[in-house]
matplotlib code that plots the C-alpha trace (Angstrom):
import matplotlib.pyplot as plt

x = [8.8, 11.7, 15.0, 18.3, 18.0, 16.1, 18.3, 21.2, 18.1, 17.3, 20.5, 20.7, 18.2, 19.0, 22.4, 19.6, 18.7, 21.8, 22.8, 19.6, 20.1, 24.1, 22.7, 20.0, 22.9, 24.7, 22.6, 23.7, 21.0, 23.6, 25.3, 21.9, 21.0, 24.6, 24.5, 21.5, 22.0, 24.7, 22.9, 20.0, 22.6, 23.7, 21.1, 19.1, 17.8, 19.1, 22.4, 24.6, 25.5, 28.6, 31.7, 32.4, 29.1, 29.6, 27.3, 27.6, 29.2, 28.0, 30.4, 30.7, 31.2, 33.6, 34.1, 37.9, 38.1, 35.6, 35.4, 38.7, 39.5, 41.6, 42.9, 45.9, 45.3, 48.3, 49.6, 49.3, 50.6, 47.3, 44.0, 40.0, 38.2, 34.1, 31.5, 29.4, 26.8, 28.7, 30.6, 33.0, 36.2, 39.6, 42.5, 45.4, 48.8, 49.5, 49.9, 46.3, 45.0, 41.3, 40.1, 36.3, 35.9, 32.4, 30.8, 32.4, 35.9, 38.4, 41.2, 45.4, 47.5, 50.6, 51.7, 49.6, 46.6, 43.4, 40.1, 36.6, 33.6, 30.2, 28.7, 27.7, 28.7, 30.3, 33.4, 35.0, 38.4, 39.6, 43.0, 44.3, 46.2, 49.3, 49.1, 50.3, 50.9, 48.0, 46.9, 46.8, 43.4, 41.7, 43.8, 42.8, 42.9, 45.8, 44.2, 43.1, 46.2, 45.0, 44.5, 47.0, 45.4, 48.3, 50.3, 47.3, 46.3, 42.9, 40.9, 38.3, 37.2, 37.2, 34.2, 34.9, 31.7, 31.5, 30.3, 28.6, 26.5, 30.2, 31.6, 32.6, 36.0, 34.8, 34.5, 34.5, 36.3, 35.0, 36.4, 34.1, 35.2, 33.6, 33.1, 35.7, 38.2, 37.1, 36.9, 41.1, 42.0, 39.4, 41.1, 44.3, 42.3, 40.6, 43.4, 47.0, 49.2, 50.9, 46.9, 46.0, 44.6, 40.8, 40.8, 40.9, 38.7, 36.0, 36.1, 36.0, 32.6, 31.7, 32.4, 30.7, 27.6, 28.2, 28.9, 25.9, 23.7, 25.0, 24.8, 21.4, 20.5, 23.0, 20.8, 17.7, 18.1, 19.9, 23.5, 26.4, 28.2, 27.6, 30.4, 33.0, 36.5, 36.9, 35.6, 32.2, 31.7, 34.7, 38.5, 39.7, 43.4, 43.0, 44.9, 46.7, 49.1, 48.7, 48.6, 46.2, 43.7, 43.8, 43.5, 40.6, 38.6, 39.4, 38.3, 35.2, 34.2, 30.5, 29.9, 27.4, 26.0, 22.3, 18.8, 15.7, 17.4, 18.8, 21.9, 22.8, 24.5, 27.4, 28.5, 31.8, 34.6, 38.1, 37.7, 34.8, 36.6, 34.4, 31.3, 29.3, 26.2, 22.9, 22.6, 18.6, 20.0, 21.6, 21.1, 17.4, 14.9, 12.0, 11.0, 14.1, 16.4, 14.7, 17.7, 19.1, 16.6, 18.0, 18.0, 21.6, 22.8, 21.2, 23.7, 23.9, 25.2, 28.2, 29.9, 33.5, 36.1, 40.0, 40.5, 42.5, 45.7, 44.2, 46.4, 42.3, 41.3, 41.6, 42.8, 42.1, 42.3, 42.1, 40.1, 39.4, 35.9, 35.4, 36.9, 34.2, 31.0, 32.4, 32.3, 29.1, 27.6, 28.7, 27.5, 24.1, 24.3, 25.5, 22.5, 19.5, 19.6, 18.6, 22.0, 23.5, 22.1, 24.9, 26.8, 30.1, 29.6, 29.3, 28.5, 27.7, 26.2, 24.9, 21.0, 21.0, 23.0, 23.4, 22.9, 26.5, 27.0, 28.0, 26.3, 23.5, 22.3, 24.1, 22.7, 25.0, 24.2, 25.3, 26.1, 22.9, 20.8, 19.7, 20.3, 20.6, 20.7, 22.5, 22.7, 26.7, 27.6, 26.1, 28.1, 31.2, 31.1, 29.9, 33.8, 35.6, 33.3, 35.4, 34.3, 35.7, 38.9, 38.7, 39.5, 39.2, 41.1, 44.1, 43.7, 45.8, 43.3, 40.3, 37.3, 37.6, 34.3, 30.6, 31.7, 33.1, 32.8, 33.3, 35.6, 34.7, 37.4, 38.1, 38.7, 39.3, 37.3, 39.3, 37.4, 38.0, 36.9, 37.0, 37.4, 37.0, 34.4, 30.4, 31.0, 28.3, 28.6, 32.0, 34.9, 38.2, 40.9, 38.8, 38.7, 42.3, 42.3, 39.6, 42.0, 45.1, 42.9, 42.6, 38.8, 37.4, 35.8, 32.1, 32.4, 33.9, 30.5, 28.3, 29.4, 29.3, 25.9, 24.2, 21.1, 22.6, 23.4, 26.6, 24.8, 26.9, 24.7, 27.1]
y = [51.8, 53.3, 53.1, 53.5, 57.3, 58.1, 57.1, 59.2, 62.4, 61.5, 61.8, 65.2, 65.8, 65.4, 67.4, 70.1, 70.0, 70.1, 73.2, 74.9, 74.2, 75.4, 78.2, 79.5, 79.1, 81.3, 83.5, 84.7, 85.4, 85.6, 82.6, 81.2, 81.5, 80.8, 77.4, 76.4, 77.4, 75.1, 71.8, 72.5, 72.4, 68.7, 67.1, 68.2, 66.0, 67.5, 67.4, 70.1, 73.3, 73.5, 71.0, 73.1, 72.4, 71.3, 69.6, 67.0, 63.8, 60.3, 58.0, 54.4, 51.4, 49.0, 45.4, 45.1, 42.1, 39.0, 36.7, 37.0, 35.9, 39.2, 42.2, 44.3, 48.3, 50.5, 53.7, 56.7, 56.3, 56.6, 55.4, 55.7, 53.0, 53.4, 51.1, 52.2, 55.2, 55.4, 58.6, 56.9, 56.3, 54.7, 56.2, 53.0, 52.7, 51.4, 48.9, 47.9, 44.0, 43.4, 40.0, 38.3, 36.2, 34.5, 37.6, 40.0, 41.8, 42.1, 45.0, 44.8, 47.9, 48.0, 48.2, 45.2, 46.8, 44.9, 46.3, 44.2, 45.7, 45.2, 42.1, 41.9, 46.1, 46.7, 48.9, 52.9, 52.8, 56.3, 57.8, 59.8, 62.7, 64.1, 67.4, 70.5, 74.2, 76.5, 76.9, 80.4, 81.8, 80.7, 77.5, 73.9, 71.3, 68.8, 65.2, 62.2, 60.0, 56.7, 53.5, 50.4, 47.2, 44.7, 46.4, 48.4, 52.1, 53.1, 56.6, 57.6, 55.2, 51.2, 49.7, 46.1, 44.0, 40.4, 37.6, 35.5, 33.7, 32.8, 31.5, 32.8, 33.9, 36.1, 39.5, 41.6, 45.4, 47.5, 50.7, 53.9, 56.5, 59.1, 57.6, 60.0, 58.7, 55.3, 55.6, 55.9, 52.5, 51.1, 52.2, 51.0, 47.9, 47.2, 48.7, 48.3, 50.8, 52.0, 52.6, 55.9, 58.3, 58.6, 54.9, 56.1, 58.4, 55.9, 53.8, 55.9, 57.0, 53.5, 51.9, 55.5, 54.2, 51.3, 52.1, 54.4, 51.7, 49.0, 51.3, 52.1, 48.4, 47.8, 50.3, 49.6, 45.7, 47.1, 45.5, 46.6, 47.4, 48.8, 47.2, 44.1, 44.8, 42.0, 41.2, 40.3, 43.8, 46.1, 46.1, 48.2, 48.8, 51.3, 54.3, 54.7, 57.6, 56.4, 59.6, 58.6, 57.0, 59.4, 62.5, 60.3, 60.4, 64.2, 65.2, 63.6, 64.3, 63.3, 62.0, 59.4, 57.0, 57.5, 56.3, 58.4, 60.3, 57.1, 56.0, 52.9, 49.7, 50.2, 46.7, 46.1, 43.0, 42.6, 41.5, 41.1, 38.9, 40.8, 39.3, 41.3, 40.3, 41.7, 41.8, 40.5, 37.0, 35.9, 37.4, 38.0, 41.1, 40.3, 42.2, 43.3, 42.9, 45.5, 47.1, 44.3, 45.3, 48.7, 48.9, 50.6, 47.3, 45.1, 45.0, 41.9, 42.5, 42.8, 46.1, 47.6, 45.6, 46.9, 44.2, 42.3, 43.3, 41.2, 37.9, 36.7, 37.9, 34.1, 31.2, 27.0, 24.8, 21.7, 19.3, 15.9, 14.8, 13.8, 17.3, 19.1, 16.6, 17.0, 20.6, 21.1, 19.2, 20.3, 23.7, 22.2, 21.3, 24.4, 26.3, 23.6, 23.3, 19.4, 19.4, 18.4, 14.3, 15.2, 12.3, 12.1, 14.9, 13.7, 16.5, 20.3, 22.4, 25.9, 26.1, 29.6, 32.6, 36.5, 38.4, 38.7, 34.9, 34.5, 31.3, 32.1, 28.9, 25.4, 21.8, 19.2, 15.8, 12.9, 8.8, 8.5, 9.8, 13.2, 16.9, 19.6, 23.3, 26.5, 29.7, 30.8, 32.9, 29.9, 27.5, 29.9, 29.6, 25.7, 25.4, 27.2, 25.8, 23.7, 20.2, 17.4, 17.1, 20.1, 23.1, 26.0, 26.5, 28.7, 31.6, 30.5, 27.5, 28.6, 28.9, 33.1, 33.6, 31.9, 32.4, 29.2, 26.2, 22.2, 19.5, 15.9, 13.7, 10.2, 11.4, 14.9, 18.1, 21.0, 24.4, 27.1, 31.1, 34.4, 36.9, 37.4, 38.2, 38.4, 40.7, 43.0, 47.0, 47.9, 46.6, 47.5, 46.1, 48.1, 51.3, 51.0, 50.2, 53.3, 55.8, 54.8, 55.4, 58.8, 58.5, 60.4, 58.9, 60.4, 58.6, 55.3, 55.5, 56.0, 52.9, 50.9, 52.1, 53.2, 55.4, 56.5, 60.1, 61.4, 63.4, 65.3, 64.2, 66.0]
z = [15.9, 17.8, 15.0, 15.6, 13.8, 16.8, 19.1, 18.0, 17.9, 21.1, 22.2, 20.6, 22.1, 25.5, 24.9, 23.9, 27.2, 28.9, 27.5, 28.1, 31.5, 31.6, 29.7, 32.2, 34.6, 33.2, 32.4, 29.3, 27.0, 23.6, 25.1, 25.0, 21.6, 20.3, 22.1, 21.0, 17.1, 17.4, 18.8, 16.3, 14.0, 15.3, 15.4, 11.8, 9.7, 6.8, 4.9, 6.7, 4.6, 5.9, 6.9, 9.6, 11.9, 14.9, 17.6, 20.6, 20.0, 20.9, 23.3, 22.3, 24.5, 22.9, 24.5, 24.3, 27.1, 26.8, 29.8, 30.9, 34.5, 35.4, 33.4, 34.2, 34.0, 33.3, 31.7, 33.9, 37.4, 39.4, 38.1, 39.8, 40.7, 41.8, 41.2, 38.7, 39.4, 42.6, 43.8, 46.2, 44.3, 45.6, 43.9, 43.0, 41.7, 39.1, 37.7, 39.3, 39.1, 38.7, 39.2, 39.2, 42.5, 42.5, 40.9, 43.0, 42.0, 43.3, 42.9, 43.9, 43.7, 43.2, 46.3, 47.3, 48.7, 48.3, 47.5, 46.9, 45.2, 45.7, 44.3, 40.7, 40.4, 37.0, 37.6, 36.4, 36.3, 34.4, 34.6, 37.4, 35.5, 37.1, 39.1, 36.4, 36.6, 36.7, 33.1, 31.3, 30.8, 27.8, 27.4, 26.6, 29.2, 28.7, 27.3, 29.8, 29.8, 28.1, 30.3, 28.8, 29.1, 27.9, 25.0, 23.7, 24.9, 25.4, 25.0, 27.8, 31.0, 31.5, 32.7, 34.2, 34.4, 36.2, 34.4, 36.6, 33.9, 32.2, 35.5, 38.6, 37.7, 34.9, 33.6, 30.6, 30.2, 28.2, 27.0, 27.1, 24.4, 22.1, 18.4, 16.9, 19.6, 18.6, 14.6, 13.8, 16.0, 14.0, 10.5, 11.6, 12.7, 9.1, 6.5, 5.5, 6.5, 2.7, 1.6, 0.3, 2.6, 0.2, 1.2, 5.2, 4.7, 2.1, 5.2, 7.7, 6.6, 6.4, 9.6, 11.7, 9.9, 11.6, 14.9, 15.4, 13.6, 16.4, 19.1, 18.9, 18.5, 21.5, 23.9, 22.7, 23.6, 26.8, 26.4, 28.8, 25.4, 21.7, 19.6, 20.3, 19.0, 17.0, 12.8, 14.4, 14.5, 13.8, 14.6, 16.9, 17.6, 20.5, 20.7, 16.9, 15.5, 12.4, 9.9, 8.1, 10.1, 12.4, 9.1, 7.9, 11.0, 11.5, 7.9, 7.7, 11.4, 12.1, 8.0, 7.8, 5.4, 5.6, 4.0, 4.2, 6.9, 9.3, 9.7, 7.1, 8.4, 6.1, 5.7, 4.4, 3.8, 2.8, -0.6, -3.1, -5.7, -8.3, -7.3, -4.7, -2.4, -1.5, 2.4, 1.9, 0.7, 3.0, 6.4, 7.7, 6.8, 8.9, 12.1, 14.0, 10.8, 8.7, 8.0, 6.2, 3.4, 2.9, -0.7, -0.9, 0.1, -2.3, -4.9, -6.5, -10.0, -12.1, -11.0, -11.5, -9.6, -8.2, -5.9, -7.6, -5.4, -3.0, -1.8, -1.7, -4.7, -6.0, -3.5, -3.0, 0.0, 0.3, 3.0, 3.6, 3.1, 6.8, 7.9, 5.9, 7.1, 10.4, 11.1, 8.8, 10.9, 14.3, 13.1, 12.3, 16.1, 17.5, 15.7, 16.0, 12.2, 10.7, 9.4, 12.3, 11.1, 8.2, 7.0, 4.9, 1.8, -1.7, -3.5, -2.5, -5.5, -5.9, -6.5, -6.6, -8.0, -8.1, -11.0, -10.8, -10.5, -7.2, -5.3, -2.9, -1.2, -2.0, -1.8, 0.3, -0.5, 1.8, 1.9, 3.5, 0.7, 2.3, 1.1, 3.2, 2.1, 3.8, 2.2, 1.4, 4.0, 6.0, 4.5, 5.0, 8.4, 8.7, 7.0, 9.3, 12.5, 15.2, 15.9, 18.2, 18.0, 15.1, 15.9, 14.1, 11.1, 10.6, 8.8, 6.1, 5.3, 6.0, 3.7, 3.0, 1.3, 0.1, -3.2, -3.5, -5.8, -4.5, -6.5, -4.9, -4.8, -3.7, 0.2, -0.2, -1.3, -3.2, -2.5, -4.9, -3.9, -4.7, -2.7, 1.7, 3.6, 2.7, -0.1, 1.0, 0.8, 0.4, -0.5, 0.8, -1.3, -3.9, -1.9, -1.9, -5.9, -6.6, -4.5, -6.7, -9.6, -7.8, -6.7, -3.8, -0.8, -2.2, -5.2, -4.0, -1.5, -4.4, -6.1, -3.1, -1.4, -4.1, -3.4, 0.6, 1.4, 3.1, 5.7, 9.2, 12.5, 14.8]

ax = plt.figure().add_subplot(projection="3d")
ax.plot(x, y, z, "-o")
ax.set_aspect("equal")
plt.show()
């Protein structure tokens, strides 16, 4: 079965290959074996002897832009636009307009000019960098200026893709980076600013696990993207000069959370509450999800807690009885599930705990005499589902976690919780209470992925 560990080797694999070929160019027999020490070096198996390794770096396509009719493209003063796996590229002023007309789009300059694109072509747009004196010999080549789409500056390329199955003014931009380019906007993303830097650099680790986990799944299935920017997968901020999010990234360059040598998907959430969650109870394990059952993220039992901190650690809402039936049921409906036949709630119990006492799977009774059962994280998002003439619930009253417990009243329901989030892997108000307590990242991994290696792939 092809994993996503074999995609980043393949990868490596092909950067093998590159240099060969430059090498042979060049033909430079110590150049040779020099370069090629170092991509073996990348793209081992085994933990790396030394921090200092260094190999090729995988690019990451992050989905910044969802279905939007148009996006605005500024920053530097001249950008590139070519369809995709074309050479022919029209340089633009900006700021440059890109809309989706009927599957086509459609580009405006600033200084009016038009441009259309072929039909159904995803689109490049990179920056243009200003014109600079002749470098000195040996010297670096200034950065790429970022590309600023709205208030947010981005690293690397824009693709623009039309989304004629989402209408016929749509289209997505997605923002083509390296991972290590990527990683600190997702730090400022996913942390508070005042946390300590071992924090940063706990999740850090964490969240590259992630990101090469999703992007081979992302290729293998053959997606125009790897990673949204949103909580569905992780936050990402863009360009940051955060200090320490940008330190984090930097200092544990290429780190990754492994299990019998592939990448773990290093699950994490806001707050645990003091109850954790195995990933194999409530999200699937059978073929195509096998990495749900990766036994570092099975923990389900008491464990040290420092979340406390948290405005989530503890919190209540309150709903009215036909607000909960109704968007229970309307998520029934939106995922073919029988609960969509849910009448108005009487009673919703837990059936099943954790070793660590948090619910698993609830029962929801209703006025008609059924029951219905959805496992917690389930039931999280049932809560927090839209319905007619509900929509989705503001942050400050929605239903944070599935470890929750149900008070029935006359025509209203009080909901109890701990914590936010799914509670599986790692914890990050906890990471931020283990690196006041002066842990280090290695250790705050240990307790939260028990069993995974930290392990350099490039």
């Amino acid at each position: 079965m092809t994993t996503p560990y074999r995609i980043v080797r393949a990868w490596c694999g092909r950067a093998a290959d590159a240099a060969r070929r430059r090498a042979a160019v060049a033909g430079q027999a110590v150049a040779v074996a020099l370069l090629l020490s170092l991509v073996s070096v990348s793209c081992q198996t085994t933990p790396r002897p030394s921090r200092t390794a260094a190999g090729a770096e995988p690019d990451v396509r992050v989905r910044i832009i969802r279905e939007a009719p148009s996006v605005r493209i500024a920053g530097p003063a001249r950008v590139a636009l070519r369809p995709v796996g074309s050479f022919a590229e029209w340089t633009a002023a900006t700021p440059i307009d890109v809309r989706a007309e009927a599957g086509v789009l459609v580009a405006t300059d600033a200084a009016g000019v038009e441009r259309r694109f072929d039909q159904g072509a995803p689109l490049e747009v990179r920056a243009v960098a200003p014109t600079r004196a002749r470098r000195a010999p040996g010297s670096r080549p200034p950065p790429e200026p970022d590309l600023l789409v709205g208030d947010r500056a981005y690293p690397g390329s824009l693709e623009l893709h039309p989304r004629s199955d989402a209408g016929e003014s749509a289209l997505d931009a997605i923002n083509v980076t390296t991972l290590e380019a990527y990683l600190p906007g997702v730090l400022t993303g996913e942390l508070l600013d005042n946390w300590p830097l071992e924090a940063y650099r706990a999740q850090a680790v964490a969240a590259r696990s992630y990101a090469l986990h999703e992007r081979a799944r992302a290729r293998l299935r053959g997606r125009a993207f790897d990673l949204e920017n949103t909580a569905r997968n992780q936050v990402f901020a863009g360009r940051t000069q955060h200090d320490a999010a940008v330190r984090a990234a930097r200092d544990t360059r290429g780190e990754t959370l492994t299990v019998a040598g592939e990448p773990l998907r290093a699950y994490y959430s806001s707050t645990c509450g003091g109850r954790p969650m195995g990933a194999g109870s409530i999200w699937p394990t059978g073929t195509g999800w096998e990495f749900n059952a990766a036994p570092p993220l099975q923990v389900d039992a008491p464990r040290a807690t420092f979340c406390e901190a948290s405005s989530a650690y503890r919190w209540q809402v309150t709903r009215t009885v036909e607000d909960v039936s109704r968007r229970i049921a309307a998520y029934g409906a939106a995922n073919g599930l029988s609960i969509k036949a849910l009448g108005a709630v009487r009673s919703i119990i837990p059936t099943e705990v954790n070793a660590a006492g948090r619910p698993v799977r609830f029962a929801i009774a209703d006025d008609k005499a059924k029951t219905y059962t959805l496992n917690a994280e389930h039931l999280r998002q049932a809560l927090n589902h839209a319905a007619d003439g509900l929509p989705a619930p503001e942050r400050a009253s929605q239903v944070r976690s599935g470890d929750i417990e149900f008070e029935m009243r006359a025509r209203e329901v009080v909901i109890r919780g701990r914590g936010w989030g799914h509670g599986v892997g790692a914890c990050q108000f906890c990471m931020n209470g283990m690196a006041r307590r002066h842990w280090d990242y290695a250790r705050m991994l240990a307790h939260f992925y028990p069993g995974a290696r930290i392990e350099r792939l490039y």
